[in-house]
Kinemage of the C-alpha trace (Angstrom):
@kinemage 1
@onewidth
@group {chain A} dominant
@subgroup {mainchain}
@vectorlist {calphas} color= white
{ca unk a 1} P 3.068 35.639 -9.255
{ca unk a 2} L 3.575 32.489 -11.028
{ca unk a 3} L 1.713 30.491 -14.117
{ca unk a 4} L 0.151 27.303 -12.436
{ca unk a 5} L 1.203 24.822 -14.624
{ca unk a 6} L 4.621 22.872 -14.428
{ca unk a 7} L 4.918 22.883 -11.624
{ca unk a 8} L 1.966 24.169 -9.932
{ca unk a 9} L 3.088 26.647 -7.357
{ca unk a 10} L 5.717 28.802 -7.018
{ca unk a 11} L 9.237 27.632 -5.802
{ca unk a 12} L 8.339 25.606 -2.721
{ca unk a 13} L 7.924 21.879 -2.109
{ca unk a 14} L 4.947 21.958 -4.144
{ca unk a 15} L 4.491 19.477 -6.228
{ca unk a 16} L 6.799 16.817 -6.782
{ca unk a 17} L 9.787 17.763 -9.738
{ca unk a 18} L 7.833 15.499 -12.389
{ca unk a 19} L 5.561 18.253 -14.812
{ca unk a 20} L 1.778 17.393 -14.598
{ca unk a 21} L 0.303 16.337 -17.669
{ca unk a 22} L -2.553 18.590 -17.554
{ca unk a 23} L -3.604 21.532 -20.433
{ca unk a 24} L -2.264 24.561 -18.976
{ca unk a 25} L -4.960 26.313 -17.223
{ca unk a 26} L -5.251 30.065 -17.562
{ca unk a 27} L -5.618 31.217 -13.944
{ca unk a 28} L -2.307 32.084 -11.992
{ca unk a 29} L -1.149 31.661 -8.015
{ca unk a 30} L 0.470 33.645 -5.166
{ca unk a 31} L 1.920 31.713 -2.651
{ca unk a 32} L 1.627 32.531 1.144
{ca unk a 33} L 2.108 29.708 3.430
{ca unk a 34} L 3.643 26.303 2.869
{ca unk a 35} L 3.713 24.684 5.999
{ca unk a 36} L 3.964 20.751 6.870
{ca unk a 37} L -0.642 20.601 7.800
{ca unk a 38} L -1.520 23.946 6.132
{ca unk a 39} L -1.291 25.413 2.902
{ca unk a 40} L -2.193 28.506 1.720
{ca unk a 41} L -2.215 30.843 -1.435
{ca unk a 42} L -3.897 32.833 -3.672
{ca unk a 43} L -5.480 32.264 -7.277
{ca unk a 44} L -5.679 34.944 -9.902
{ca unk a 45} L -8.503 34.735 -12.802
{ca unk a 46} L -10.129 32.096 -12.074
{ca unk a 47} L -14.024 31.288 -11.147
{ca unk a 48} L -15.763 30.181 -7.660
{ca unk a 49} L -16.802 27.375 -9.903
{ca unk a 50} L -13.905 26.416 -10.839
{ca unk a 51} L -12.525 25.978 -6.884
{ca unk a 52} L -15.251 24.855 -5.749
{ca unk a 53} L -14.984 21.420 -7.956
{ca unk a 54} L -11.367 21.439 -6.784
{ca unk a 55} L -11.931 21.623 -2.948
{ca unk a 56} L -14.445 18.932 -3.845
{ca unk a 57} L -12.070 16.822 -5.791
{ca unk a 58} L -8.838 17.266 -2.741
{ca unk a 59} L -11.746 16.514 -0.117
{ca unk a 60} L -13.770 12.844 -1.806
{ca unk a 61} L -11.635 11.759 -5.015
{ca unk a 62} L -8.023 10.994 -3.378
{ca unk a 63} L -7.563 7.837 -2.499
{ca unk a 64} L -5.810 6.877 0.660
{ca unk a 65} L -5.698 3.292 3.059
{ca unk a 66} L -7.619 3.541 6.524
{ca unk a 67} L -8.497 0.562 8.804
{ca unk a 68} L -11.769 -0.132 7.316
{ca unk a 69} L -13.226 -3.702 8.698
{ca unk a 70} L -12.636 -4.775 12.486
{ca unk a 71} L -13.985 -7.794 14.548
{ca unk a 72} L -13.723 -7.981 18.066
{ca unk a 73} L -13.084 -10.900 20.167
{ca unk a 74} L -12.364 -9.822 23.563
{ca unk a 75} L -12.759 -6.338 25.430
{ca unk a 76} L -13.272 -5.792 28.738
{ca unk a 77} L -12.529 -2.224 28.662
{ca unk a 78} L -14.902 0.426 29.960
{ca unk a 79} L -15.616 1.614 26.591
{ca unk a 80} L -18.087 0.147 23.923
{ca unk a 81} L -16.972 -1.860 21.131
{ca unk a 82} L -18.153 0.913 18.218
{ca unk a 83} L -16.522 3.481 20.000
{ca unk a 84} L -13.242 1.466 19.838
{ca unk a 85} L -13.853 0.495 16.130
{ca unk a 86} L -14.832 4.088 15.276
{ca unk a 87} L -11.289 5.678 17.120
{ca unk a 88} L -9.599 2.901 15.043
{ca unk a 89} L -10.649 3.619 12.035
{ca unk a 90} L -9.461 7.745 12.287
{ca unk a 91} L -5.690 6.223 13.145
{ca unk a 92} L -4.051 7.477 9.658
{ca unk a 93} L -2.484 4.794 7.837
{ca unk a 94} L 0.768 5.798 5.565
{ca unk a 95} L 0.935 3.594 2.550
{ca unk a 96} L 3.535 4.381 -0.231
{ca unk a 97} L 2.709 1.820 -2.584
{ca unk a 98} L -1.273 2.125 -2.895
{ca unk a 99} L -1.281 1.693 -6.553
{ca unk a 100} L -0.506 -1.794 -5.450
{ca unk a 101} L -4.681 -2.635 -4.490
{ca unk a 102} L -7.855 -1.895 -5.624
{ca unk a 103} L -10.312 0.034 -4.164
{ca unk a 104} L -12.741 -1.263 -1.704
{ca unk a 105} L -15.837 -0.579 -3.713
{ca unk a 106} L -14.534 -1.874 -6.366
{ca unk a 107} L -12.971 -5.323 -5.773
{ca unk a 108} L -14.711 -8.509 -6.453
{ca unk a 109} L -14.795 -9.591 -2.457
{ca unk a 110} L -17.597 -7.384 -2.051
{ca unk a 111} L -15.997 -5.326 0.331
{ca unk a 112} L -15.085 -8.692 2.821
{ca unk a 113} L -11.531 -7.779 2.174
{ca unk a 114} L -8.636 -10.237 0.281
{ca unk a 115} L -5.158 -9.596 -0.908
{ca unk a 116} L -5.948 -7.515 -3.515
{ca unk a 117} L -7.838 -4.513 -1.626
{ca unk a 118} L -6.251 -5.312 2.256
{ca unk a 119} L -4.245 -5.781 4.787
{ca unk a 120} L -4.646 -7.156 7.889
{ca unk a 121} L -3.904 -6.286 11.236
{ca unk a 122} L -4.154 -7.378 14.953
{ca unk a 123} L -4.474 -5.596 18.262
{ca unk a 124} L -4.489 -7.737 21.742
{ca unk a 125} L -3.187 -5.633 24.666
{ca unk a 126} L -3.270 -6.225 28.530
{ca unk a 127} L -4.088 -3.402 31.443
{ca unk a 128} L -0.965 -3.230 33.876
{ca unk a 129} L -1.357 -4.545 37.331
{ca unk a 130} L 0.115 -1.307 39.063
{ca unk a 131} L -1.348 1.598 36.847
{ca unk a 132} L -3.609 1.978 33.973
{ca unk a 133} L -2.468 1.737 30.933
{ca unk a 134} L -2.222 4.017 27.277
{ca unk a 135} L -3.389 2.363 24.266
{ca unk a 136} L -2.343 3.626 21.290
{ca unk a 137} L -1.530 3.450 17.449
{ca unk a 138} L 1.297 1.823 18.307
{ca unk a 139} L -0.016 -1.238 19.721
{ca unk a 140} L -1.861 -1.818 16.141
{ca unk a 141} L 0.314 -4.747 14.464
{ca unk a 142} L 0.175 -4.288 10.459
{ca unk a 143} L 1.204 -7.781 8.614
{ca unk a 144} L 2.449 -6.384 5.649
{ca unk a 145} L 5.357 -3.817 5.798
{ca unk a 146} L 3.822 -2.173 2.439
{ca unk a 147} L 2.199 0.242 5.089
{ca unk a 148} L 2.002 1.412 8.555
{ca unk a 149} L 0.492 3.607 11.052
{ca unk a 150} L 1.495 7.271 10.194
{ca unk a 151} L 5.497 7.517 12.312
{ca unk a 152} L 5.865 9.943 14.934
{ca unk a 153} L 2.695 10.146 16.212
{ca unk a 154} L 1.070 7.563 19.358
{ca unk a 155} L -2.673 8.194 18.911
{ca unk a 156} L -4.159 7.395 21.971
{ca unk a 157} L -7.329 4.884 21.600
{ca unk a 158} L -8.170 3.660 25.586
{ca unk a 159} L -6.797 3.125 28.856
{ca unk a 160} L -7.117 -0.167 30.134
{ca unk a 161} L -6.911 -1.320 34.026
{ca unk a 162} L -5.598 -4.340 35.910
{ca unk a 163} L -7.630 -7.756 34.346
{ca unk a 164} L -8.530 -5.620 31.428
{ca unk a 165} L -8.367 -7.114 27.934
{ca unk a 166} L -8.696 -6.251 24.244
{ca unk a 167} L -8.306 -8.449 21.329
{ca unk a 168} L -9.284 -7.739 17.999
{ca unk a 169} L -8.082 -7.720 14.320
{ca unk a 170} L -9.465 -6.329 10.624
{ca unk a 171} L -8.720 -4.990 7.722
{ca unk a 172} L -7.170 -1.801 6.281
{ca unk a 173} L -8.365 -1.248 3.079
{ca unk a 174} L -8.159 1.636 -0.102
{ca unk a 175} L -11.196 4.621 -0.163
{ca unk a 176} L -11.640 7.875 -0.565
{ca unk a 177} L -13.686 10.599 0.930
{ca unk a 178} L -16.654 9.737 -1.361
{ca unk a 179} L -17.266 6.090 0.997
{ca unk a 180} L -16.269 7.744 3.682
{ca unk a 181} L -14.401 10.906 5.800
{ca unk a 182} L -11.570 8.818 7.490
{ca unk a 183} L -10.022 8.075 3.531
{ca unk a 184} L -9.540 11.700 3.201
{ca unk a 185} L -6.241 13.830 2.644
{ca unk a 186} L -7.436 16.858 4.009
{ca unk a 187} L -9.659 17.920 7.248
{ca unk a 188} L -10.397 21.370 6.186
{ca unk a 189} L -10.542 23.078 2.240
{ca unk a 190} L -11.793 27.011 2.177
{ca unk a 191} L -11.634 29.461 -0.418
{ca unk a 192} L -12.631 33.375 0.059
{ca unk a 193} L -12.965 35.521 -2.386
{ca unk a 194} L -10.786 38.675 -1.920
{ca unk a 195} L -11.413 40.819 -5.350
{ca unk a 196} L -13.251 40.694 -8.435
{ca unk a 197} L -11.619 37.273 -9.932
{ca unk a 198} L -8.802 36.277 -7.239
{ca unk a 199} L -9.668 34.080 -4.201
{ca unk a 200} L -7.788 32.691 -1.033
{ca unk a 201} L -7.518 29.360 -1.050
{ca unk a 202} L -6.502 26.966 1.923
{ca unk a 203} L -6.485 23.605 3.158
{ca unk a 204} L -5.237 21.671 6.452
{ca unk a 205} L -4.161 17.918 5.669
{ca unk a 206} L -4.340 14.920 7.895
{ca unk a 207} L 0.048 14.603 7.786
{ca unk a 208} L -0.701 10.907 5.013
{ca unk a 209} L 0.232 13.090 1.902
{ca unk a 210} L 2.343 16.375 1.290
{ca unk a 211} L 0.822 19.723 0.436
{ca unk a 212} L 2.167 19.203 -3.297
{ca unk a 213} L 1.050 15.598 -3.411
{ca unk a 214} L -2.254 16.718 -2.432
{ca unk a 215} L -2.491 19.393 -4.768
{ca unk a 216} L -0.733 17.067 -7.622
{ca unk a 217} L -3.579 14.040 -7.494
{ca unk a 218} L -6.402 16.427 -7.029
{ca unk a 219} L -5.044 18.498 -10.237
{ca unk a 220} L -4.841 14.927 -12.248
{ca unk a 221} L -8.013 14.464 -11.367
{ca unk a 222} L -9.745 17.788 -11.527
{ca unk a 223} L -8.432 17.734 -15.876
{ca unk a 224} L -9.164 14.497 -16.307
């Protein structure tokens, strides 16, 4: 059992080296799984209250960048241009420098999206004359090398057949879950309580932020 303070959990990857500038709280943590998407562990003295506002605060008050503002010009695709927008805007977009823009309830282009709360991006792919073809995350062309669609992964978004064409472009701009679920870290945050004042607490993120990063912003926040 460890103190939860500096840094917050016990000897893993969690959080980054750099001490949080938070009053030490008074409840304590037991580590039991630290993987890459899950995190688990348990809390000592501390209230239901107290993790609920937390699961709250890792699930609506991170912010992250999704693809937020998409205008189609051509698709001739058997699917429906909202369900193509909607697919789009789940495709997680890694972003290391996201101090860098405001958020996109807050910037003065009333959320029509300029330099300082976007970046664009363009999609125009062709169906293959001899089979049908994938469309992915990797046919999404980002501008700006400031960020890019999450590595490793080709999320698939249609299939298009011989003649078939899509064009489009938008805007990927900073939220959080508040505006919407697509801008948040995590996909799942549970706690259980397992005796009189100690709880299991979990949570499965989307791959855009560490387990310690998550738990690091949410923690600024959360004392704030």
């Amino acid at each position: 059992m460890t103190d939860i303070c500096t840094p917050f959990l016990v000897e893993t990857s969690i959080p980054s080296k750099d001490s949080l500038k938070v009053e030490q709280p008074p409840f304590s943590v037991e580590m039991e799984i630290d993987q890459p998407e899950l995190c688990q562990f348990l809390v000592h003295n501390v209230s239901a209250g107290d993790l609920s506002r937390l699961r709250t605060v890792m699930m609506s008050q991170i912010d992250l960048m999704a693809i937020d503002i998409v205008e189609v010009y051509m698709n001739s695709s058997a699917l429906p241009d909202e369900t193509i927008v909607h697919r789009l805007g789940l495709v997680p977009i890694l972003c290391e420098t996201i101090e860098d823009f405001v958020g996109v309830n807050e910037c003065e282009c009333d959320e029509k999206g300029c330099n300082e709360c976007s970046i664009p991006f363009t999609m125009e792919v062709y169906g293959n004359p001899l089979t049908k073809t994938a469309i992915t995350s990797d046919d999404i062309v980002l501008v700006d090398v400031r960020c890019m669609v999450l590595p490793g992964n080709r999320f698939p978004l249609l299939y298009l057949r011989e003649g078939e064409h899509v064009r489009l472009d938008g805007k990927i701009m900073k939220g959080n879950g508040r505006l919407h679920s697509k801008w948040s870290p995590v996909s799942c945050v549970v706690f259980k309580k397992v005796e009189n004042d100690t709880f299991r607490f979990s949570f499965e993120s989307t791959g855009l932020l560490s387990n310690g990063d998550i738990l690091e912003q949410a923690l600024k926040v959360f004392y704030a």
